[in-house]
C-alpha positions as CSV (number, residue, x, y, z in Angstrom):
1,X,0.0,0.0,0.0
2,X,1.5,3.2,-0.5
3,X,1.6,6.6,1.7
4,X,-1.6,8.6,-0.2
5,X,-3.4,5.2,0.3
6,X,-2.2,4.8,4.3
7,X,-2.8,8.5,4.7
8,X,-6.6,8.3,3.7
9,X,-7.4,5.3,5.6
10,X,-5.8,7.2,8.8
11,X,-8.6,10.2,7.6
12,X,-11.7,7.5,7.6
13,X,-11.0,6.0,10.8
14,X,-10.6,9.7,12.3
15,X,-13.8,10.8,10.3
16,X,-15.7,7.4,12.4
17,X,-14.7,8.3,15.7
18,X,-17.8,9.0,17.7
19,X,-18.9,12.1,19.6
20,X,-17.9,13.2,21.9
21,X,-14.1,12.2,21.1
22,X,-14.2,13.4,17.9
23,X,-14.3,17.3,19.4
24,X,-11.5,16.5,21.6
25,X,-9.6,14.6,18.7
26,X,-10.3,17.8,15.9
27,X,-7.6,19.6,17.8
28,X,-4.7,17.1,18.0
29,X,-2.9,17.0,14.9
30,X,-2.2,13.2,13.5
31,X,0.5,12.5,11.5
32,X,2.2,9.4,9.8
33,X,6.0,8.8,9.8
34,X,7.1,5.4,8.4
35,X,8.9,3.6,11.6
36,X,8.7,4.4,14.9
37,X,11.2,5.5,16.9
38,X,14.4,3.5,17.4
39,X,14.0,0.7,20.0
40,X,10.4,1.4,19.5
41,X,9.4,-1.5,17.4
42,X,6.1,-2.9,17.4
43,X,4.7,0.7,18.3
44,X,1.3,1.5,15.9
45,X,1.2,4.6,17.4
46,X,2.4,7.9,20.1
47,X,0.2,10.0,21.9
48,X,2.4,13.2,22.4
49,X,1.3,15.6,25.0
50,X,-0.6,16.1,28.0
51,X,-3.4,14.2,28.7
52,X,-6.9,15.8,29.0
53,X,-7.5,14.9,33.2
54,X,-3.6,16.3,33.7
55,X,-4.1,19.8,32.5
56,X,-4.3,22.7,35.1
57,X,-4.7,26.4,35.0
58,X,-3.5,28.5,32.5
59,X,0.0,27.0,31.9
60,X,1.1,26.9,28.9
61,X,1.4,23.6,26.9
62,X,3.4,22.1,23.7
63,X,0.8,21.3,21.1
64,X,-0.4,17.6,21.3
65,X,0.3,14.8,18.4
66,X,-0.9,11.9,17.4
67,X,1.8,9.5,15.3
68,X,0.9,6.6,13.5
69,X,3.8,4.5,12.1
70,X,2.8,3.3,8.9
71,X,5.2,0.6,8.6
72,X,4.6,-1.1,11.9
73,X,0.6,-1.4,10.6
74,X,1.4,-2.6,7.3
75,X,3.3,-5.5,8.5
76,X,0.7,-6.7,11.3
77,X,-2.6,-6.2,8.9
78,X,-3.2,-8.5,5.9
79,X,-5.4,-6.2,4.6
80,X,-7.1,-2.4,4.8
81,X,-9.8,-3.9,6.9
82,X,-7.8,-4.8,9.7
């Protein structure tokens, strides 16, 4: 499969999440990198930030991500259902 394809099923499966996650989610960039992280194998994916229940006051905050590594899918899914 190649990135445009990968890319576009990462958009469906964010267009099905359900309210009210989806709000929550519309803020969090997600992006797709090929591997994960060195010693890292096996990871699909890395929240980056500060969870939701751990935010206080009016601190500021690095911008939350979402990676997916495309590669690490690929090679545990036999097809684009999975």
């Amino acid at each position: 499969m190649n990135r445009q394809r990968f890319e576009q099923l990462v958009r469906d499966a964010i267009d099905a999440v359900p309210e009210p996650f989806v709000r929550e989610l519309a803020r969090v960039p997600v992006l797709v990198q090929d591997e994960p992280p060195p010693g890292e194998s096996g990871l699909y994916g890395l929240y980056h930030g500060v969870a939701l229940d751990e935010r206080f006051g009016s601190e500021p905050l690095e911008p939350s991500t979402i990676t997916i590594y495309m590669r690490t899918l690929l090679d545990h899914c036999e097809d684009e259902i999975e």
